[in-house]
C-alpha positions as a Python dict, from the first residue, in 0.01 Angstrom:
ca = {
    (1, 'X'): (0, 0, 0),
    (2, 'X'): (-67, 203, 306),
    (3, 'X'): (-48, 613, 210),
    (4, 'X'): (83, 842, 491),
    (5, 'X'): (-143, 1153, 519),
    (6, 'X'): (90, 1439, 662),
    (7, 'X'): (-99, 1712, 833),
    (8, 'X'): (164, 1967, 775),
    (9, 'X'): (105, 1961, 426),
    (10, 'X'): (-276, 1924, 413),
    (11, 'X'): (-339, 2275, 628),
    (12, 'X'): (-75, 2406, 384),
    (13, 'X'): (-265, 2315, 84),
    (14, 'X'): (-591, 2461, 332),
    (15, 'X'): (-444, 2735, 345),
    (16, 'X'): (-359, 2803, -51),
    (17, 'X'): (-732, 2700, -117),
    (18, 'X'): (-812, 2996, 67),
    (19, 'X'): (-601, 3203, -33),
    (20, 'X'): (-714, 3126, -398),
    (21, 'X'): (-1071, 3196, -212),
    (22, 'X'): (-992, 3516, -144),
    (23, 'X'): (-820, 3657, -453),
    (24, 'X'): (-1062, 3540, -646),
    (25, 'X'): (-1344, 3716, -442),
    (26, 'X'): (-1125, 4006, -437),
    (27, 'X'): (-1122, 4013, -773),
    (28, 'X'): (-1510, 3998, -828),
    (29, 'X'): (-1536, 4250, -573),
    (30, 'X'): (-1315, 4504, -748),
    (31, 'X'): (-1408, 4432, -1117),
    (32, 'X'): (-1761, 4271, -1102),
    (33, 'X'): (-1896, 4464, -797),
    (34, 'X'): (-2248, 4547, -1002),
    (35, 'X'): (-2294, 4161, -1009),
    (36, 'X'): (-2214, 4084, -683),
    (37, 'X'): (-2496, 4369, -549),
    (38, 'X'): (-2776, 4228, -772),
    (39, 'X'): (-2682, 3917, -654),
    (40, 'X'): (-2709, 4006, -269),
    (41, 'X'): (-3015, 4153, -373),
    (42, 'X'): (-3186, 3906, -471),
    (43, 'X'): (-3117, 3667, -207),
    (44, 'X'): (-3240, 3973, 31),
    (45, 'X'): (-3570, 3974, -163),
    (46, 'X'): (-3626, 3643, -158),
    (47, 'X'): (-3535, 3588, 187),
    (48, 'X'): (-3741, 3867, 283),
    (49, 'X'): (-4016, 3694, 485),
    (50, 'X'): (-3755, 3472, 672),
    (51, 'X'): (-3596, 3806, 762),
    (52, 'X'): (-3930, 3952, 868),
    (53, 'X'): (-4001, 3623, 1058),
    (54, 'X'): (-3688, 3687, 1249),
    (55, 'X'): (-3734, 4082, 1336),
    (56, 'X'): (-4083, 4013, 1439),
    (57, 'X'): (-3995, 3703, 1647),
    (58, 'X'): (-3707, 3880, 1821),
    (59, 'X'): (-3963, 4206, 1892),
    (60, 'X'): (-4221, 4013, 2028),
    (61, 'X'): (-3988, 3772, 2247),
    (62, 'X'): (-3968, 4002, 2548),
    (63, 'X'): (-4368, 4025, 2532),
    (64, 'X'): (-4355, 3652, 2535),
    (65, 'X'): (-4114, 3550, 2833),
    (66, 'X'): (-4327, 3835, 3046),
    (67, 'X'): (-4608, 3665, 2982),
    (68, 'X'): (-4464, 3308, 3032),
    (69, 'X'): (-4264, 3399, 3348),
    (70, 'X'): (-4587, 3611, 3519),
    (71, 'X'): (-4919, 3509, 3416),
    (72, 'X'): (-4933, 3134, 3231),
    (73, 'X'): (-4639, 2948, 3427),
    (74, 'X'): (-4827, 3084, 3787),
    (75, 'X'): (-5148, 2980, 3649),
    (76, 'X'): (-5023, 2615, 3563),
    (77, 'X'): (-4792, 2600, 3900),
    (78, 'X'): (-5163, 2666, 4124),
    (79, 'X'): (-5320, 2438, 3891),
    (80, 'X'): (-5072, 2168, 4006),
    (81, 'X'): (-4935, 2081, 3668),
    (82, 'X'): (-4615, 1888, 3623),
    (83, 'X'): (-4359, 2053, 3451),
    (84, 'X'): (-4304, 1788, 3176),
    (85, 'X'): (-4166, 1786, 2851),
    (86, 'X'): (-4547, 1794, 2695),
    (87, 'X'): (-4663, 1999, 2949),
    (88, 'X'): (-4411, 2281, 2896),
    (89, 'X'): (-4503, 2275, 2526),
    (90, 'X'): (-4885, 2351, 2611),
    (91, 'X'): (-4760, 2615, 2829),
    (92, 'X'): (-4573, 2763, 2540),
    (93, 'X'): (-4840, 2756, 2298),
    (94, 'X'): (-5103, 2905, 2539),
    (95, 'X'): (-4843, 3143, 2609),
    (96, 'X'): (-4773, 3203, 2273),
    (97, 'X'): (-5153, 3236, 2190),
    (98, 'X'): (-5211, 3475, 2470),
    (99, 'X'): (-4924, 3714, 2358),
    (100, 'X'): (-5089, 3713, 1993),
    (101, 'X'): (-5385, 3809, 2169),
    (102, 'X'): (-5302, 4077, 2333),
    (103, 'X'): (-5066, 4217, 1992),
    (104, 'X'): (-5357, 4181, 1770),
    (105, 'X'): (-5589, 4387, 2028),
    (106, 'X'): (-5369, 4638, 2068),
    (107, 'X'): (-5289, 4703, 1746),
    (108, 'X'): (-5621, 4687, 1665),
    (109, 'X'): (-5746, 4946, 1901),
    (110, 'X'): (-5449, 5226, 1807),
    (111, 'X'): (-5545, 5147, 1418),
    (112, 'X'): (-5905, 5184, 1504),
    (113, 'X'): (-5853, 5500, 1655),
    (114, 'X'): (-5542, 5650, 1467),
    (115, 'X'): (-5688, 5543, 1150),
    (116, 'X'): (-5997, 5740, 1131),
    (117, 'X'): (-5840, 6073, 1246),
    (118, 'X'): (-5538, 6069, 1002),
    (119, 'X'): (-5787, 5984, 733),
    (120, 'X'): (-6015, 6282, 793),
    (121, 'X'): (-5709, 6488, 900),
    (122, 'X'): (-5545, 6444, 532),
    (123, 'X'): (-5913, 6491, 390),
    (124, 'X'): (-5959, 6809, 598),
    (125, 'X'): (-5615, 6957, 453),
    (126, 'X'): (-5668, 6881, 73),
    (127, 'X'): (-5968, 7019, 111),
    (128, 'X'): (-5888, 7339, 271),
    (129, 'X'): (-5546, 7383, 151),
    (130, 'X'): (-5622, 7646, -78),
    (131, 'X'): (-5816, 7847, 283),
    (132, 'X'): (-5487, 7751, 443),
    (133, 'X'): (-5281, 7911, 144),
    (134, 'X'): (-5485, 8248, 166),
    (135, 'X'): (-5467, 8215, 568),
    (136, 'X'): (-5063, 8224, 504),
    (137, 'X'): (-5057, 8503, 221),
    (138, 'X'): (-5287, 8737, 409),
    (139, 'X'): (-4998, 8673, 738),
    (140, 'X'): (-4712, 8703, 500),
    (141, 'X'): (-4851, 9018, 372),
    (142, 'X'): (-4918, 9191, 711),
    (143, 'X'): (-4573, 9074, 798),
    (144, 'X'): (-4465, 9280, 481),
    (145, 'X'): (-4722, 9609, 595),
    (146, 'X'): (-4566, 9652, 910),
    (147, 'X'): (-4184, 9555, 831),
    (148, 'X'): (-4137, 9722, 464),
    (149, 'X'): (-3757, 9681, 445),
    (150, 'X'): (-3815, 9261, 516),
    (151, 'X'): (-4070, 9302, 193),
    (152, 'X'): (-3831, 9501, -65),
    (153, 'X'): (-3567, 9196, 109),
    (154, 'X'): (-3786, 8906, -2),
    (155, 'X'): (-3852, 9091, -333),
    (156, 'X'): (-3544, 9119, -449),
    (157, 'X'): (-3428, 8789, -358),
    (158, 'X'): (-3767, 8691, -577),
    (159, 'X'): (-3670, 8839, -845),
    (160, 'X'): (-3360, 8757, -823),
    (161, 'X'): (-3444, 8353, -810),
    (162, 'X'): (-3784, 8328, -988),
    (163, 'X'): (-3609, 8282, -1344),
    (164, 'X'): (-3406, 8026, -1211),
    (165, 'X'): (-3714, 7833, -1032),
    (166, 'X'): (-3919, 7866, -1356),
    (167, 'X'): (-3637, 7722, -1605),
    (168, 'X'): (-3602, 7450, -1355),
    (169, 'X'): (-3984, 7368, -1314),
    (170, 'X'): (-3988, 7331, -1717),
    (171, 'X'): (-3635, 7175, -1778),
    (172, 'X'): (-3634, 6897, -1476),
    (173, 'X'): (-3965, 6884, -1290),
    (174, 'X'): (-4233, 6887, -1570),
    (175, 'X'): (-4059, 6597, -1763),
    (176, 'X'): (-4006, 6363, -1460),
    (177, 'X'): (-4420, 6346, -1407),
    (178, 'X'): (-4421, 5996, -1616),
    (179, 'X'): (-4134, 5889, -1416),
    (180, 'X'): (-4251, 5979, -1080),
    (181, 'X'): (-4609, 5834, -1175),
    (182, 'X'): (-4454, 5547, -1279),
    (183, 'X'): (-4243, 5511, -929),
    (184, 'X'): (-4591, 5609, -757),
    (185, 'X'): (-4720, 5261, -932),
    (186, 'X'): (-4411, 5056, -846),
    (187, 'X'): (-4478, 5207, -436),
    (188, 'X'): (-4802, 5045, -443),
    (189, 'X'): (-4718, 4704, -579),
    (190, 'X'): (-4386, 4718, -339),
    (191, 'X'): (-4632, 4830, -75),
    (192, 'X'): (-4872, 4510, -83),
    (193, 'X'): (-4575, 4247, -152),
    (194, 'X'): (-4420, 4407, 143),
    (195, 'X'): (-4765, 4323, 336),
    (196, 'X'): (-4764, 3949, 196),
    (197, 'X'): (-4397, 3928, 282),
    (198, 'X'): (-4534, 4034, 603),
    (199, 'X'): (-4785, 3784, 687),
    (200, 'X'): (-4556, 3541, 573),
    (201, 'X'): (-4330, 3636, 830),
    (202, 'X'): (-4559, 3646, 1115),
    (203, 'X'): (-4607, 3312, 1056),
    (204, 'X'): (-4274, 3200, 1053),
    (205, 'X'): (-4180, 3402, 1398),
    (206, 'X'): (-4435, 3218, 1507),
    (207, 'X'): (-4257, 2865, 1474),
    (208, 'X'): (-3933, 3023, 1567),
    (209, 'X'): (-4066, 3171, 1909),
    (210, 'X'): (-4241, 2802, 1977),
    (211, 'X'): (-3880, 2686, 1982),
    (212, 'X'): (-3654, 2999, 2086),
    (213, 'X'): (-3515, 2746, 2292),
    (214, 'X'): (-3404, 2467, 2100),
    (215, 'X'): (-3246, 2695, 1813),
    (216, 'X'): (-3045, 2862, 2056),
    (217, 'X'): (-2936, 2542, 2220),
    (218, 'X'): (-2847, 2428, 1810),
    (219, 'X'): (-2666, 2727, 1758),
    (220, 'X'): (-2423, 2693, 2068),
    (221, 'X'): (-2385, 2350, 1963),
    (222, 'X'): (-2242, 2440, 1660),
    (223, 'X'): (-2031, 2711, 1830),
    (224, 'X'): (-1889, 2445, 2050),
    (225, 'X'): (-1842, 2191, 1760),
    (226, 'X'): (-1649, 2444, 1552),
    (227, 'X'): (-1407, 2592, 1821),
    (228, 'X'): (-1211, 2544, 2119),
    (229, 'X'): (-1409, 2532, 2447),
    (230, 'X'): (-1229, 2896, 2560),
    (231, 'X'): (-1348, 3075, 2216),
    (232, 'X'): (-1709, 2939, 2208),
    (233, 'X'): (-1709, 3061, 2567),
    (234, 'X'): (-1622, 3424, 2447),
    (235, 'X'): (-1845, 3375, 2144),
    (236, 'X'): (-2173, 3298, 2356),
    (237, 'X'): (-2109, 3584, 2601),
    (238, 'X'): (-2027, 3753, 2276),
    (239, 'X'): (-2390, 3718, 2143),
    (240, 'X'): (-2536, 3758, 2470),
    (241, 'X'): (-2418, 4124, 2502),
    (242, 'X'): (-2521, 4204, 2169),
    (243, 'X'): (-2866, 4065, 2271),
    (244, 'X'): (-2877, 4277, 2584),
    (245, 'X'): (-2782, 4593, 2406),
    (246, 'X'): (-3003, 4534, 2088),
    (247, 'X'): (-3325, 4439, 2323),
    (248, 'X'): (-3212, 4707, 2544),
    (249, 'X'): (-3230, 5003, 2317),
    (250, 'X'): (-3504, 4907, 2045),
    (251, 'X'): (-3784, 4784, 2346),
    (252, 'X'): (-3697, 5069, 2554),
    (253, 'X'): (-3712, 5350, 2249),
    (254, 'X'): (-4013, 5203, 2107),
    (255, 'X'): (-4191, 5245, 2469),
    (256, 'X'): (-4009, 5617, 2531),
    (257, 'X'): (-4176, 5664, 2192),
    (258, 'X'): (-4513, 5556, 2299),
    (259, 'X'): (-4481, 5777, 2563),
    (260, 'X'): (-4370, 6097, 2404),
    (261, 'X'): (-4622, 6026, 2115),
    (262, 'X'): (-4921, 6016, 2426),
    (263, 'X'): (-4784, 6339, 2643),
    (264, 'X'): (-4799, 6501, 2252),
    (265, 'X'): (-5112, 6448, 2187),
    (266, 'X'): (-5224, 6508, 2581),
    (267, 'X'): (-5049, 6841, 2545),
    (268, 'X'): (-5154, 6928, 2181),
    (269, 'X'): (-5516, 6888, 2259),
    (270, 'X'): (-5499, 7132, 2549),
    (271, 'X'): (-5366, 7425, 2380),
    (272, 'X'): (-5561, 7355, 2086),
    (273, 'X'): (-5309, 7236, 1767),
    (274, 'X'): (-5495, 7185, 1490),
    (275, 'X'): (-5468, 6795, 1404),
    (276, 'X'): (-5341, 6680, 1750),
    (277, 'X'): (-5347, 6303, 1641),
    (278, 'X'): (-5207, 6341, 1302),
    (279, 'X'): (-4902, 6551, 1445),
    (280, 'X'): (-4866, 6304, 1762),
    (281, 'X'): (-4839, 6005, 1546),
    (282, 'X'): (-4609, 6161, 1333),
    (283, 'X'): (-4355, 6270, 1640),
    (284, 'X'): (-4442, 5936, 1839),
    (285, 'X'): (-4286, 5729, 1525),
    (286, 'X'): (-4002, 5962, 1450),
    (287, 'X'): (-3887, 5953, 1794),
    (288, 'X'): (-3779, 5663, 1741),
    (289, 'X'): (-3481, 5785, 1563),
    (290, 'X'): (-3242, 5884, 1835),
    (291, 'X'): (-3117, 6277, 1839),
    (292, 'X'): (-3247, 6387, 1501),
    (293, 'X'): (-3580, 6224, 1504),
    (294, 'X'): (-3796, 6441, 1720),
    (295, 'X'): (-3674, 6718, 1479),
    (296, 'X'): (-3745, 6520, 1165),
    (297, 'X'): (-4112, 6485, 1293),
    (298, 'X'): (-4182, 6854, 1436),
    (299, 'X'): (-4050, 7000, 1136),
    (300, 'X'): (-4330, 6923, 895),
    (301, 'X'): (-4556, 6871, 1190),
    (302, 'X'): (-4491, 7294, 1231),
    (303, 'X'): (-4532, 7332, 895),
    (304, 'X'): (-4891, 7159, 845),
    (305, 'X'): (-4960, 7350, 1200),
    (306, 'X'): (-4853, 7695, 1037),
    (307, 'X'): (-5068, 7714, 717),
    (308, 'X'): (-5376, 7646, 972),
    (309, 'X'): (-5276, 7911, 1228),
    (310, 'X'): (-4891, 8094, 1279),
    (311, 'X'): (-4943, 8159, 1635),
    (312, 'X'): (-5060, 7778, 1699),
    (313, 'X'): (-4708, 7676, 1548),
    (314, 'X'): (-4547, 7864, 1733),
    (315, 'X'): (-4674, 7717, 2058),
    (316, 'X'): (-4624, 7405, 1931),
    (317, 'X'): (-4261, 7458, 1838),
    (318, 'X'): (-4229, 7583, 2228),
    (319, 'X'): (-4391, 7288, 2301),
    (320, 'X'): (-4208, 7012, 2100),
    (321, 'X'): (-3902, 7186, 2251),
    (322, 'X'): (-3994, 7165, 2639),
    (323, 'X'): (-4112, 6775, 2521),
    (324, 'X'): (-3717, 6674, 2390),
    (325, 'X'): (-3631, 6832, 2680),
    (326, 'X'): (-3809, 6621, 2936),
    (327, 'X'): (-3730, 6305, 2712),
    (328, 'X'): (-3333, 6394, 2700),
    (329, 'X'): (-3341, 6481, 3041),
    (330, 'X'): (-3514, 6277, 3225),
    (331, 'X'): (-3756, 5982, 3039),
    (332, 'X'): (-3523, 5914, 2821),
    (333, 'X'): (-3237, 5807, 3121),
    (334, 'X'): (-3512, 5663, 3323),
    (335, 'X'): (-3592, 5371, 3056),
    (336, 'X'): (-3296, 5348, 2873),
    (337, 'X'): (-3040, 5382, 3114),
    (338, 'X'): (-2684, 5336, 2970),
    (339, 'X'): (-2789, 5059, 2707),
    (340, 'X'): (-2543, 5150, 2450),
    (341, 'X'): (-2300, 5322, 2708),
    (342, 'X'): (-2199, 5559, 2448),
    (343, 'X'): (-2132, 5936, 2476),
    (344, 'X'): (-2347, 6201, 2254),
    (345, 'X'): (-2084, 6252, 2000),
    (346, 'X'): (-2034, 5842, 1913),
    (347, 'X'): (-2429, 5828, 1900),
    (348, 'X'): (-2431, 6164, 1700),
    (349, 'X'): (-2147, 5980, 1435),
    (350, 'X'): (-2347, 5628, 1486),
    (351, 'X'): (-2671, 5789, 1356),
    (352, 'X'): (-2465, 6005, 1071),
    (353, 'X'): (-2287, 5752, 888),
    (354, 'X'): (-2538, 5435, 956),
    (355, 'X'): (-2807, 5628, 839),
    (356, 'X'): (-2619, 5730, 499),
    (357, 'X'): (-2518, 5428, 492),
    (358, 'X'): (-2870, 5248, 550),
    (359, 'X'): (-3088, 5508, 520),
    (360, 'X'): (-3380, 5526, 825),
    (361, 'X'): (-3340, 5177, 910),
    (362, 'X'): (-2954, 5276, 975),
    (363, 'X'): (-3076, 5585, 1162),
    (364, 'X'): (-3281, 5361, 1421),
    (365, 'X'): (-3015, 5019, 1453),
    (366, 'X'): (-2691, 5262, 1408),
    (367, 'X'): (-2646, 5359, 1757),
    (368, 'X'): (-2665, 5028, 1924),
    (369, 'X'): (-2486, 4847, 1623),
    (370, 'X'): (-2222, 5078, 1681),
    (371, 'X'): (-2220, 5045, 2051),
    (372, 'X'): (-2165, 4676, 1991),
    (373, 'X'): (-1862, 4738, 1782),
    (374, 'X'): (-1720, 4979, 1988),
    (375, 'X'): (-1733, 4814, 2303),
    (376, 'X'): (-1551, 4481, 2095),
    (377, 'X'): (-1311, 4763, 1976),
    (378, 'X'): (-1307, 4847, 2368),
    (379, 'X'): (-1252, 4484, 2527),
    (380, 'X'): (-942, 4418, 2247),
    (381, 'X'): (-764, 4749, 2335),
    (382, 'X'): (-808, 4672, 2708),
    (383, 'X'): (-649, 4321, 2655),
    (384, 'X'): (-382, 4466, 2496),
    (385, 'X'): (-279, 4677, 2777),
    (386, 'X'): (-347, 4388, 3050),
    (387, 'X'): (-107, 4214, 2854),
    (388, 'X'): (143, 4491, 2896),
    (389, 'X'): (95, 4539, 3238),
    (390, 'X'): (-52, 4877, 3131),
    (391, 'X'): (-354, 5035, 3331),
    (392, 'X'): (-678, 5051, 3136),
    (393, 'X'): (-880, 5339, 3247),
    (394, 'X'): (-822, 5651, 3025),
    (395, 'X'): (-749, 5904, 3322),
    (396, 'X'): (-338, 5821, 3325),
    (397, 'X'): (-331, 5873, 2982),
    (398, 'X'): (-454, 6252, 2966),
    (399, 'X'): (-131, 6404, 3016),
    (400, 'X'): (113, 6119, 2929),
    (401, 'X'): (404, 6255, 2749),
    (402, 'X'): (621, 5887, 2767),
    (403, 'X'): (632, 5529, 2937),
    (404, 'X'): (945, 5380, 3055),
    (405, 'X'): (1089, 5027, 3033),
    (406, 'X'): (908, 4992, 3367),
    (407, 'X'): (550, 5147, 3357),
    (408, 'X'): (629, 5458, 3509),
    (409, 'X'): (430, 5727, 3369),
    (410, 'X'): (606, 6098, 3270),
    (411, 'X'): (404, 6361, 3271),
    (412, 'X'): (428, 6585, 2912),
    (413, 'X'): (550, 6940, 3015),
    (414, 'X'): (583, 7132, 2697),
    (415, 'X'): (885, 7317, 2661),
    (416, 'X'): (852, 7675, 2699),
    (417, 'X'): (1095, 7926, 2444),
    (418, 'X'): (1277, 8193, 2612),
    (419, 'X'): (1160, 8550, 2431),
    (420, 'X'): (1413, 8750, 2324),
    (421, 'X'): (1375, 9153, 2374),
    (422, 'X'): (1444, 9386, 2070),
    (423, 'X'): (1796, 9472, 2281),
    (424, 'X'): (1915, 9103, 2243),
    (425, 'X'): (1802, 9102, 1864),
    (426, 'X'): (1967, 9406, 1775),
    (427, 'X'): (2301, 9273, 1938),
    (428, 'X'): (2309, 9030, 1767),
    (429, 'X'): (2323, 9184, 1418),
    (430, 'X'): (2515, 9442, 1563),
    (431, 'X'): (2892, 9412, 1546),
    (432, 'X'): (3090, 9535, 1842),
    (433, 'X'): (3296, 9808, 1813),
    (434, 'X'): (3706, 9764, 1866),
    (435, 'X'): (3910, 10002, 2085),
    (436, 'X'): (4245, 10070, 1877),
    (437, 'X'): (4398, 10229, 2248),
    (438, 'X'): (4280, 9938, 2437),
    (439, 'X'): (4458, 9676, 2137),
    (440, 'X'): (4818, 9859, 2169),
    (441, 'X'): (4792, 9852, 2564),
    (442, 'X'): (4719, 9518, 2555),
    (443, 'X'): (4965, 9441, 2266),
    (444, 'X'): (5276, 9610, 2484),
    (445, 'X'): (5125, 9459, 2812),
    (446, 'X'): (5263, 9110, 2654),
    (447, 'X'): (5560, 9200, 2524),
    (448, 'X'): (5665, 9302, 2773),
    (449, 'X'): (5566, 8969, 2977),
    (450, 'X'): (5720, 8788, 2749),
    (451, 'X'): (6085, 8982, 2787),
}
């Protein structure tokens, strides 16, 4: 007996399964969200070094294809090599070995020379702190000497507080020491598994760069497999903008960082700032964090720089200044162009809500993972319009008050209200006043029209 299979009814029954799908992960979502989290994270943990593999590989890909394009593929074209299937695999692994190369020297020589300084910088200020202390109190008191009413100010507010600091010192900090050594501990071990997961995943963006190639070729394979020929188009070009805007802004901030971080310490070592390399570092990595990050850095950079010497912080704080002012100005533009093409008050709500959202990481992938979603949000409005025969730059929409049947844009014009004068108003509650002489004239007047 032959069975008829009915495709109407088999994407209907599809369609219930998920449906079912849905509710039922709805469900879990709402009433068993705890479980769903630990669950996430532990497939985050474990997949850590895959995800490492993959953040590495797609950081060091640019290095890569540089390398490829300008120094080994010349060197094999003059040697006369055919470009075979074998032969293009040697060139990748001697490109690949050459790029590792050059990574592992670099990073060597920054460590070897970072390393040291930070190490006798931190040394230097546990040492001295308590000189540094006594260099601040005897500032703070002449600041007192010569401005008495800012002393009997900070007194009072003193005073006022130190009760409330002391009760809170005894009742919340003092019995959180286990806890915080205890998280201290837990740092450490999460600091070396983070290292093995590490290693682990610079060998695995090792295989993946080898064959960058062939995974992307799978992937669009898939894409094409899965959907019509039209929406695997749009899904490639898709991924290829998000590539271009990701590369775009993380390779060019981490070089505007470089930068900033070398004219820092350049410019700190002239006019003297007490640990130039420590405070360098710390505003070259920062920087990274668009907007808020050179602030995030200067502001305890100025704060180890004041308990050394006031008048040194304040020429750094001019300094740091007149630095984010080059950078915003004119570095800045110069390498990064319009990558995200995003004005300063999306990047300003990209980096607020990613980053309390995410945390740091959010503060640094925010802006250009927003600037992805907002120029999707961008291309789907425009569409709409097209479809509507409706223009889609924003300049005929500024003073739009209504759009006919046909297109044709009215310009809003807001209605302006008459003002009455006090006269008018006090007419109108007034009640006019009746002639009794000018009633009986008018009273006889038709009488006697009517005889």
């Amino acid at each position: 007996m032959k069975i008829r299979f009915n495709k109407k009814y088999f994407y209907w029954g599809l369609t219930a399964l998920f449906v079912i799908i849905a509710a039922i992960f709805f469900y879990y979502m709402l009433f068993h969200s705890s479980n769903l989290s630990k669950a996430f994270h532990s497939i985050v943990t474990i997949s850590m070094p895959i995800i490492d593999g993959l953040i590495l590989a797609y950081l060091i890909t640019p290095v890569l294809n540089s390398i490829e394009r300008r120094v080994v593929k010349p060197v094999f074209k003059k040697a006369n090599v055919p470009m075979t299937k074998k032969n293009r695999k040697n060139m990748r692994m001697v490109s690949i070995v050459v790029t590792i190369i050059i990574i592992l020297v670099v990073a060597y020589e920054f460590f070897s020379l970072v390393i040291p300084e930070l190490i006798r910088s931190i040394q230097s200020i546990i040492f001295q702190f308590p000189m540094y202390i006594s260099n601040l109190t005897v500032w703070i008191t002449g600041l007192f000497e010569n401005n008495p009413e800012l002393e009997s100010v900070v007194m009072e507010l003193f005073d006022k507080y130190s009760t409330m600091l002391t009760n809170f010192i005894n009742s919340s900090v003092l019995p959180t020491i286990n806890d915080l050594i205890k998280t201290l501990s837990l740092s450490v071990i999460g600091f070396f598994k983070a290292m093995w997961n590490f290693m682990i995943g610079f060998i695995i963006s090792i295989y993946i760069i080898g064959s960058k190639e062939k995974f992307a070729g799978q992937a669009k394979k898939v894409a094409y497999a899965f959907f019509e020929t039209p929406t695997a188009n749009q899904i490639i070009s898709n991924f290829r903008f998000i590539h271009s805007t990701f590369s775009g802004f993380i390779v060019g901030k981490i070089i505007d960082s470089i930068i900033i971080g070398i004219i820092c310490f350049v410019c700190t070592s002239i006019i003297g700032t007490p640990y130039a390399i420590l405070v360098s570092v710390i505003v070259g990595i920062t920087n990274v964090i668009p907007f808020f990050g050179p602030w995030l850095g200067a502001i305890p950079s100025a704060l180890l720089v004041l308990m050394v010497d006031p008048l040194q912080c304040l020429y750094f704080i001019i300094l740091i200044f007149i630095i984010q002012q080059f950078d915003g100005n004119i570095l800045g533009p110069k390498i990064l162009g319009d990558s995200t093409g995003l004005s300063s008050f999306w990047v300003i709500f990209a980096i607020t809500i990613f980053g309390g959202l995410f945390g740091i990481l959010g503060m640094v992938v925010g802006v250009p993972l927003f600037a992805v979603l907002y120029a999707g949000f961008k291309a789907l409005v425009n569409k709409q319009l097209s479809k509507k025969d409706l223009p889609i730059d924003t300049q005929p929409y500024l003073n739009v008050g209504s759009i006919s049947d046909d297109n044709c844009f009215k310009e809003y014009v807001p209605v302006k209200k008459k003002k009455k004068s006090y006269i008018d108003e006090k007419n109108k509650h007034t009640k006019p006043k009746t002639n009794p002489d000018a009633d009986t004239t008018e009273k006889n007047e038709n009488e006697q029209g009517e005889q």
